[in-house]
N, C-alpha and C positions, 0 to 999 in steps of 0.2 A: 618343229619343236624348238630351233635354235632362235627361230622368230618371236616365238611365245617367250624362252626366256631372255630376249634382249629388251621384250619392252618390259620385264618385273626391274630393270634397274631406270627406267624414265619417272622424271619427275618436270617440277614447274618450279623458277625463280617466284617469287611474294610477287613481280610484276607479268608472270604470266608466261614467259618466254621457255619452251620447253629447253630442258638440261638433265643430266644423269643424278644418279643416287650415290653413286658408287665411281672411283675410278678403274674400277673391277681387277686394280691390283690389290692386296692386302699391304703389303709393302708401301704402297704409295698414298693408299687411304690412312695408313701411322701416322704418316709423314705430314701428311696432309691435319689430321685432326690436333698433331701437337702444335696450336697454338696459341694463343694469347687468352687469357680466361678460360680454358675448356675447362668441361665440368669432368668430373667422377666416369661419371655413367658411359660415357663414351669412347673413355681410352682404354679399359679394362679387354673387352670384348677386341678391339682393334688389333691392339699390342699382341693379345693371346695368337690372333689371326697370323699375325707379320710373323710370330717365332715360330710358329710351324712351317713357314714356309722357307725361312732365311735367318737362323737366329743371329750370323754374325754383322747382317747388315740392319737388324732390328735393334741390334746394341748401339749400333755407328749412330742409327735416326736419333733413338735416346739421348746421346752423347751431343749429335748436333742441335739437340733442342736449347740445349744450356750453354755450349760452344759461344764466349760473348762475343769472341774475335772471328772463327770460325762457322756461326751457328746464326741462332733465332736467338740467342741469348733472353732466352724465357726462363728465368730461375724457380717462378711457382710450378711452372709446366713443367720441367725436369724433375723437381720434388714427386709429384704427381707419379711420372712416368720410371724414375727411381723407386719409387715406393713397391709398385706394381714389381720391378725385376728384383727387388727385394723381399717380395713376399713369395716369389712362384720362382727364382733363382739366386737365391741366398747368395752360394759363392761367387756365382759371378756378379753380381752386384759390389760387394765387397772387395773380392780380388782388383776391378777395377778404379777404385777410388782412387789410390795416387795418381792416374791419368786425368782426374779433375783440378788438381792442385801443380800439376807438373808441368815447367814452361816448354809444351808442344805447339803451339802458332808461331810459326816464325813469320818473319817479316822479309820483304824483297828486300837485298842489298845493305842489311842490317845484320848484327850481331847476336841479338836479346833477343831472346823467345817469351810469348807469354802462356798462361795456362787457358784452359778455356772455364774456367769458373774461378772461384779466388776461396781461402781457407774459411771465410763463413760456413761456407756452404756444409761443409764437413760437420762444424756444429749444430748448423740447421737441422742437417738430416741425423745427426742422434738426439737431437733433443725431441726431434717427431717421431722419432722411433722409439724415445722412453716414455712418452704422451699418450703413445698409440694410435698417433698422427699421419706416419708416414705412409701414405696409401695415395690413391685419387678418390678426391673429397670431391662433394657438393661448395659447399661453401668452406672459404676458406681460415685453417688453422686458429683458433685465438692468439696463440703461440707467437704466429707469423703477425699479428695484427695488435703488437701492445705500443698503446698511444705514443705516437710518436709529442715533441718541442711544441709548444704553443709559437705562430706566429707573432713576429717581430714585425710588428706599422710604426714606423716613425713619426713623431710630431715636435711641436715647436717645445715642448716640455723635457723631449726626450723622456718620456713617460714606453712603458709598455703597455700596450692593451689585448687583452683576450678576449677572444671571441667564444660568448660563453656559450654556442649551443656543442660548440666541438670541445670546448673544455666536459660539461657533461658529459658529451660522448664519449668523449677519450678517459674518462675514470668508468664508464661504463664498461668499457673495454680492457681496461684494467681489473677492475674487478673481476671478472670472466675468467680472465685470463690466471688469476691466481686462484680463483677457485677453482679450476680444469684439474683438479686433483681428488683424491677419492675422499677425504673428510669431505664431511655435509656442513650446512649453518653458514650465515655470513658473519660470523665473528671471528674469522681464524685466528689466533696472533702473527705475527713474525716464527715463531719459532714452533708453532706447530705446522702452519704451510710448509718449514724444512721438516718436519719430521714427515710428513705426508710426500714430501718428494723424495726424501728419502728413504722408505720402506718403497714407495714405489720403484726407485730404482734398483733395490737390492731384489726385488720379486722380478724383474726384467734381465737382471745380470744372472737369474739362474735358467734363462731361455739362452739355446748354443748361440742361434744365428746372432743374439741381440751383443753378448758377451764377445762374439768375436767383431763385431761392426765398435762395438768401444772399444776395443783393443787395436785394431789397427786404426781408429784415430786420434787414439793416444797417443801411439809411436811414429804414426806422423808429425805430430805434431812435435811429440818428444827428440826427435831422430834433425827434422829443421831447425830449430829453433837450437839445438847441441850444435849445430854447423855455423849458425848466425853468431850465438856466442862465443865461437872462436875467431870468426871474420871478424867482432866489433874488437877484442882481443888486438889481435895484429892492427884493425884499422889505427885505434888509442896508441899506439905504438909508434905509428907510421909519423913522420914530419908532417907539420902544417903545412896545405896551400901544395904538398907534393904529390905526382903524377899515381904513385902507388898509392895514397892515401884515397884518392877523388876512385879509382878503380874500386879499391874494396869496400869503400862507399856503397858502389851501385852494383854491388855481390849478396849483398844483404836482400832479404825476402822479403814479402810483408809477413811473416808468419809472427812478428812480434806485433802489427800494428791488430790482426784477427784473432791472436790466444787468448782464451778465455780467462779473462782476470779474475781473480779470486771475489767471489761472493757478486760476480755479474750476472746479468738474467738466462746465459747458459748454465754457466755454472752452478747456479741454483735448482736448475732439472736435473742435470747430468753429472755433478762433482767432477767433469773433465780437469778441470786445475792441479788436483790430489794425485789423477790421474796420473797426469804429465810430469808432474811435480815427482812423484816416485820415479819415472822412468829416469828424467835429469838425472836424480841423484845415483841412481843405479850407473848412471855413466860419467858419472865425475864432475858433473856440473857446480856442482852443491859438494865440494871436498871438503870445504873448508870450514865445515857447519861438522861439529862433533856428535852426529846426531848418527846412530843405529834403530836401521829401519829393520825388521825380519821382512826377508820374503815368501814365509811358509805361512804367514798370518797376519791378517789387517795389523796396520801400524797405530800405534798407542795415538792417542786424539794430542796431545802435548806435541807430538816429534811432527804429526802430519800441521798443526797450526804453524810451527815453525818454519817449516819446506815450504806451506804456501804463503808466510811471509816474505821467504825468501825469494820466492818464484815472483812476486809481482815487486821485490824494491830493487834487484839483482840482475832479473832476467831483462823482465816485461817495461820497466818503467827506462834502462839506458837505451833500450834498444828502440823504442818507442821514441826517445830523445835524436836518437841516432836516424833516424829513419823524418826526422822532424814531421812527425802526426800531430799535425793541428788541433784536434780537440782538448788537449790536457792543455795546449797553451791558451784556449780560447775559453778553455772554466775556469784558468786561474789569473785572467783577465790580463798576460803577458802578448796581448793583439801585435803591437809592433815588431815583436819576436817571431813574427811566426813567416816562413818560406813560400810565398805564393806559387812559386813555382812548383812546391810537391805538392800541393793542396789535389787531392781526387776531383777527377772531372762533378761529380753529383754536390761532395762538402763544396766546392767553390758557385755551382749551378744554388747553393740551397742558401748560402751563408756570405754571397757577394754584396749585400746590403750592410750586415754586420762587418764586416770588415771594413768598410767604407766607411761605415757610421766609426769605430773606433779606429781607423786608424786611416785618414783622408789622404794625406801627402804619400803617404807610403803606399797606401793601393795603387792611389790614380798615376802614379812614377809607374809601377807594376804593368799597368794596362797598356800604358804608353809605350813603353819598352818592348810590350809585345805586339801590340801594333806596327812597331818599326823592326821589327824581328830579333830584334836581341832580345826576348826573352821568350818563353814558351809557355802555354798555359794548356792546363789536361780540358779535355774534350773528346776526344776521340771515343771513348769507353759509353757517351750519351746516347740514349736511343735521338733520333734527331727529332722527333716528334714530341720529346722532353722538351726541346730548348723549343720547339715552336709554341708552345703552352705556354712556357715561360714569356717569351717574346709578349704573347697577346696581354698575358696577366702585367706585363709593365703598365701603369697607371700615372696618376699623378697624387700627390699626398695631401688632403684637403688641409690638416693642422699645420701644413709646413708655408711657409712664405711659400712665392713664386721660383723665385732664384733659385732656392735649395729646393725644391721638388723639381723643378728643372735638371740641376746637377744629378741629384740623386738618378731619376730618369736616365740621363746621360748615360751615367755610370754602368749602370746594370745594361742596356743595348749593347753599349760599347764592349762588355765583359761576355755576351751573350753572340755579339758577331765574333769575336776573338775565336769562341769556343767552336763555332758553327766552323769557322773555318779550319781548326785542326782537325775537326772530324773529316771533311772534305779531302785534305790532307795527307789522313791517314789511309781512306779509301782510295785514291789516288797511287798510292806504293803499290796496290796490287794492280794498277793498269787502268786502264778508259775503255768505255763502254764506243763500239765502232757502230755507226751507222745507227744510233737509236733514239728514242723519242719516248714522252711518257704520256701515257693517257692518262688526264687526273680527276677521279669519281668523289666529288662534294653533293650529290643528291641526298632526298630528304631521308633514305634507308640508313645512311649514312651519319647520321648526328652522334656527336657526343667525338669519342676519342680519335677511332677512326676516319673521319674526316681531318683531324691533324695529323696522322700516318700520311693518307695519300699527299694531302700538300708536301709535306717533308719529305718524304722520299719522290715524289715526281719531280723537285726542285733538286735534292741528290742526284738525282738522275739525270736534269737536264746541266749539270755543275761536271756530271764527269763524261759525258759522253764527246764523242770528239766532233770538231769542227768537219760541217757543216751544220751538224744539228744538233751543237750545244746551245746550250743557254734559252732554252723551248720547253714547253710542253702543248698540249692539245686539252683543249675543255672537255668533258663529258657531257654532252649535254642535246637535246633534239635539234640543236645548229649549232654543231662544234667549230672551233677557231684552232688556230695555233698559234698562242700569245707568246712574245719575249717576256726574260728574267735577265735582269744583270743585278745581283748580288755586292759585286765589290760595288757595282757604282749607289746604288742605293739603300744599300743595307741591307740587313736580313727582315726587319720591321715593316720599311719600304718596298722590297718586294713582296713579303707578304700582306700587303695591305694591295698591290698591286692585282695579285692570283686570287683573292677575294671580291673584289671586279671585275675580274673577266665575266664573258656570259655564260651566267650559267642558269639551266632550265628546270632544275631540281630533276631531274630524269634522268635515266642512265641507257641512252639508246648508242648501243655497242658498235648495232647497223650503222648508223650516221658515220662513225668515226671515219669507217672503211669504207663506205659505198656514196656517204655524201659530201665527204671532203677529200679524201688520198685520190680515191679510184678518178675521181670525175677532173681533177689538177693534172692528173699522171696521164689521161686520155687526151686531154685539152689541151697540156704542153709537150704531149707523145715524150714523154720522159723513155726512154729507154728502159727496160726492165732490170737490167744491170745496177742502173743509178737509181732505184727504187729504196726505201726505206728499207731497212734488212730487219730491224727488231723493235717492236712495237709492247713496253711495259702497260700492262692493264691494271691500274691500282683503283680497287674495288670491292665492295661483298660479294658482287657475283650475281646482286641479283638484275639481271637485265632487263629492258625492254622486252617482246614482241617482237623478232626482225617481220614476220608475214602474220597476212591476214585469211592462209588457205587454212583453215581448218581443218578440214580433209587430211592436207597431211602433218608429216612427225618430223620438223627439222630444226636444228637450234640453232643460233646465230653463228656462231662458227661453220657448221656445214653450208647455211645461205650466203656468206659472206665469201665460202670457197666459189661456191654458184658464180658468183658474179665478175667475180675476179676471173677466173678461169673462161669466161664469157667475153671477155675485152681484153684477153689471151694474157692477163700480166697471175703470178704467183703470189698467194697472200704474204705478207711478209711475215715471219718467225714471229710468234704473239705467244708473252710471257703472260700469263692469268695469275696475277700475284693477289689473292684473297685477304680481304682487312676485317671480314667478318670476325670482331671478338669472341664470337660463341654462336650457336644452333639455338634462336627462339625456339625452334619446332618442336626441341626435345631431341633426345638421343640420335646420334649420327650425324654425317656430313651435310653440310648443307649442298645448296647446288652446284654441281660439278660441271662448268662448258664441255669441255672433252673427256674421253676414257684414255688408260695410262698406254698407249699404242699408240695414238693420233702423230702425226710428222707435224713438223712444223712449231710444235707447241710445246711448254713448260707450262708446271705446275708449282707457283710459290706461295709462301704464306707467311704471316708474321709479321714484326714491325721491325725489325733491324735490317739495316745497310748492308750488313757484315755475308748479308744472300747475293747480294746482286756481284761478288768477287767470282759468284761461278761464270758469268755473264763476260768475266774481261779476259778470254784466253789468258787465264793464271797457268801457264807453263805449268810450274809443281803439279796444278789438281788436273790439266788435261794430262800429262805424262802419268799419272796415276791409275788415271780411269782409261789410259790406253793399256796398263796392263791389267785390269780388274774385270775390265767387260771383254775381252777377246778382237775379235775382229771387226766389228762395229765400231771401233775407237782406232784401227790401226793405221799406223802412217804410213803416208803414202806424198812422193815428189811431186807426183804431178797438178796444179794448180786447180784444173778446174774438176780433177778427178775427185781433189781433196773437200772441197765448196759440196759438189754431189755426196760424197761418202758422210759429210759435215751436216746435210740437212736429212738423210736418210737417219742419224744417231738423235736429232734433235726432238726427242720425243720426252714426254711426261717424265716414262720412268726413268729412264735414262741421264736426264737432267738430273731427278732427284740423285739416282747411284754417284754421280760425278760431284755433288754437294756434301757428299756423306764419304768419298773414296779419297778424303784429302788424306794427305800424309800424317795429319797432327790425329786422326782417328787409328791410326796403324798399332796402336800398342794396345789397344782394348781386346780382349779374349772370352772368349764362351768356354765355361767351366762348366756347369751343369745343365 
């Protein structure tokens, strides 16, 4: 019987190679599904699975999905996976929010913590939740999807030109977007779309769960932004250019650069401003405004216009000054004004052309300064697969001379390696990858985004692993290599123009990597088993080759690949299956799974941030965590080679997973109902 149902979880990769269905943990199949585009259909079923079995470590997965420093930093995916613990556990959903906004990632040898999401996101999720958004969707929000800036092409006119199918598109989606409200007709005015968002929200604010999810992100937001006002207070106070002045400087939050300004496209669903705006004044923010509010009855429309005058010229607009948030300086066309050093890793990724274009001497000083280290520029926060998209989209500008498309060019690489390199940087603080190498899968399953994940992170990965086997990766492909990368010396452009020629055979034969290139070098130059590769990253969808052609029997490339290894007496090395599959073509459920959540030797990863591979660098913190979380599987032990044995006996699926999820910065989240 146990035979029968081991083969109901086999299945087949799209190329044929047998694989599971299931990690046949619940816990680990969560873990496994929160990633990058999942649909609706799939988390719902999952999550319900992981909480019956573990609720405290199904909140941890939750939390790690959003986690940007800690995590997968997938912010639609956590929407999703919040919605669900929000509809099927209300309090704790709830009770948990400050642990989104509150600075728990800490950094090695550093001072400043950061949060693992940032104060949007609090908005986000009540304005999906007064939408009647906040769940796991098929497709996603209109809400989340209102058109973004028409691109910026420079030419010899200094002309702007739009690109009109995305201009249609993007009023298409505006449109949508403001009719997602109960009035019918497309004629709405201005002031009846408010009247229709706001009886919706007063029919919402008499639901508990909804009333109290806007209450406590009110007084969030009310309760910081009353602390930042007192810090800019003493800062105004403090002497110029002095040592106390520069501290309370960087005391301040972004909670002034994310409050929802009055009459912005949150505030428009949600009235959060009013909100806030009452609680300030309830603490003395607002003293000086002779204005009486009752708190037994909505406040007269006269007093609350005034509070949120005053909330956005008082609060929101010094402290936005103070914090130097470049978009107020860059609409009211003060470019030279503006700090490139705070500039957000994505505003300077989205808007380093514009700055360049209006202000030349002063960026390109900027760039230069950071290149020779006196200066620092944000990156670290990029998915690295962002700036590799970027990298490609650099062009050259047909309207422009040669010189000045040349330069412009210049500029943006040079602002593009800068940034690649702080991310590098920052992963670096948590340690170096020992003994590892990446497998990099660009086969034809593989087109579209995904293929610039696995580049970007096999080049991650060959940037932090330690010598001997930095600066490397291995092709994927029916005659795999092991090409170099040098980065500083060629750039991020030049290498990747480099890892785009290597050979590659559109195929993703797994076999090859292990049985036609490691095993047969390591027989051939009798490598010691010792000196053997220790940890082998596999960036890929998963879907494999065929390692055999027996029909007859049921074995998937991981169990043939132990076959052979184990035949020529060496051990497979630790093999990391990090999945870049954006989503399940098949419909509902996981796609193909190499191993189940017990196998030794193996980890199960997914997603496209960096910010996974810190489980990988003996992080002290998260291994002294997960020595007290998991019992004696994790416990320490002096003896060297005892520890090596007891180290690859824990390296299993789920286990990996618990030690991703057992960090310390996950320790304050709790299960209420």
């Amino acid at each position: 019987m146990d035979a029968l149902k081991a083969t109901a979880n086999r299945t087949f990769t799209e190329n044929g190679a047998p694989a599971y269905s299931s990690t046949t943990s619940p816990l680990l199949d969560a873990f496994q599904e929160l990633r990058p585009h999942v649909h609706g259909d799939n988390i719902s079923p999952l999550l319900e699975s992981a909480w019956k079995q573990d609720p405290e470590l199904t909140l941890r997965i939750i939390w790690n999905a959003r986690s940007i420093h800690d995590g997968k930093g997938e912010r639609e995916v956590f929407y999703q996976a919040f919605g669900w613990l929000y509809e099927h556990h209300p309090r704790t959903a709830i009770e948990n929010l400050p642990r989104l906004v509150e600075p728990l990632c800490t950094r090695p040898r550093k001072s400043e913590a950061m949060p693992h999401g940032y104060w949007k996101d609090l908005l986000n999720i009540v304005a999906l939740a007064a939408l009647d958004e906040l769940r796991p969707w098929i497709k996603t929000p209109t809400f989340l999807c209102a058109p973004k800036g028409h691109p910026y092409v420079p030419d010899a006119g200094d002309e702007k030109r739009v690109d009109r199918n995305r201009l249609r598109g993007g009023r298409g989606k505006a449109r949508r977007w403001l009719h997602s409200v109960p009035a019918k007709g497309p004629q709405l005015t201005k002031v009846q779309r408010a009247d229709a968002h706001h009886a919706r929200l007063e029919e919402k604010l008499q639901v508990p769960k909804f009333r109290a999810l806007y209450v406590m992100v009110a007084r969030l937001f009310a309760e910081k932004l009353a602390q930042d006002v007192a810090t800019l207070d003493q800062l105004e106070a403090a002497a110029k250019g002095s040592e106390e002045r520069q501290s309370l400087s960087w005391r301040l939050s972004l909670v002034g650069k994310w409050a929802p300004s009055p009459q912005g496209s949150h505030d428009r669903v949600t009235n959060l401003s009013t909100a806030i705006c009452l609680l300030l004044h309830d603490a003395g923010v607002s003293s000086c405004l002779r204005v009486a509010v009752p708190r037994d009855t909505p406040a007269p429309a006269l007093e609350t216009h005034v509070l949120r005058s005053y909330f956005q010229r008082w609060v929101l607009s010094p402290l936005r000054r103070a914090l130097a948030v470049p978009e107020p300086l860059m609409s009211a066309g003060r470019w030279k004004e503006i700090n490139y050093s705070r500039v957000a890793s994505l505003c300077m990724k989205s808007n380093m052309v514009l700055f360049y274009k209006h202000d030349p001497e002063g960026f390109e000083a900027f760039v230069t300064k950071v290149e020779g280290g006196n200066k620092k520029i944000s990156g670290a926060t990029l998915m690295p697969h962002k700036i590799v998209e970027a990298v490609q989209g650099v062009g050259y500008y047909e309207r422009l001379s040669e010189e000045l498309s040349d330069k412009l060019r210049e500029i943006q690489l040079r602002v593009l390696d800068a940034q690649w390199a702080s991310l590098v940087e920052r992963l670096r603080e948590a340690g170096r990858l020992d003994s590892a190498l990446a497998v990099c899968d660009v086969s034809g399953s593989m087109s579209g985004e995904p293929i610039n994940v696995s580049l970007a992170l096999s080049l991650v990965t060959a940037q932090l692993a330690k010598p001997p086997f930095s600066n490397g990766f291995i092709t994927f492909s029916q005659n795999p290599q092991f090409q170099l990368v040098d980065v500083e010396k060629n750039g991020l452009a030049g290498t990747l123009g480099d890892m785009m020629q290597s050979q590659w055979d559109m195929n993703t034969d797994l076999h090859a990597v292990f049985v036609k290139l490691l095993l047969p070098l390591a027989v051939e130059n009798k490598v010691k088993p010792e000196d053997m590769i220790k940890t082998l990253f596999v960036f890929s969808d998963m879907q494999f080759d065929d390692a055999t052609d027996q029909n007859a029997s049921w074995e998937t490339n991981h169990d043939a690949i132990e076959r052979e290894y184990k035949e020529a007496g060496y051990e497979v090395p630790q093999i990391v299956y990090w999945d870049l599959a954006a989503h399940d073509v098949r419909g509902p459920g996981l796609s193909a799974i190499p191993v189940t959540s017990d196998k030794k030797g193996v980890a199960l990863m997914n997603g496209f941030s960096p910010a996974m591979l810190k489980v990988f660098m003996g992080d002290a913190e998260a291994s002294e965590d997960v020595a007290s979380d998991l019992g004696d599987g994790w416990e320490k032990v002096e003896d060297g080679s005892q520890a090596s044995n007891e180290e690859e006996e824990d390296f299993t699926p789920l286990n990996v997973m618990k030690k991703a999820v057992m960090k310390a910065s996950f320790d304050g989240l709790v299960v209420v109902d």
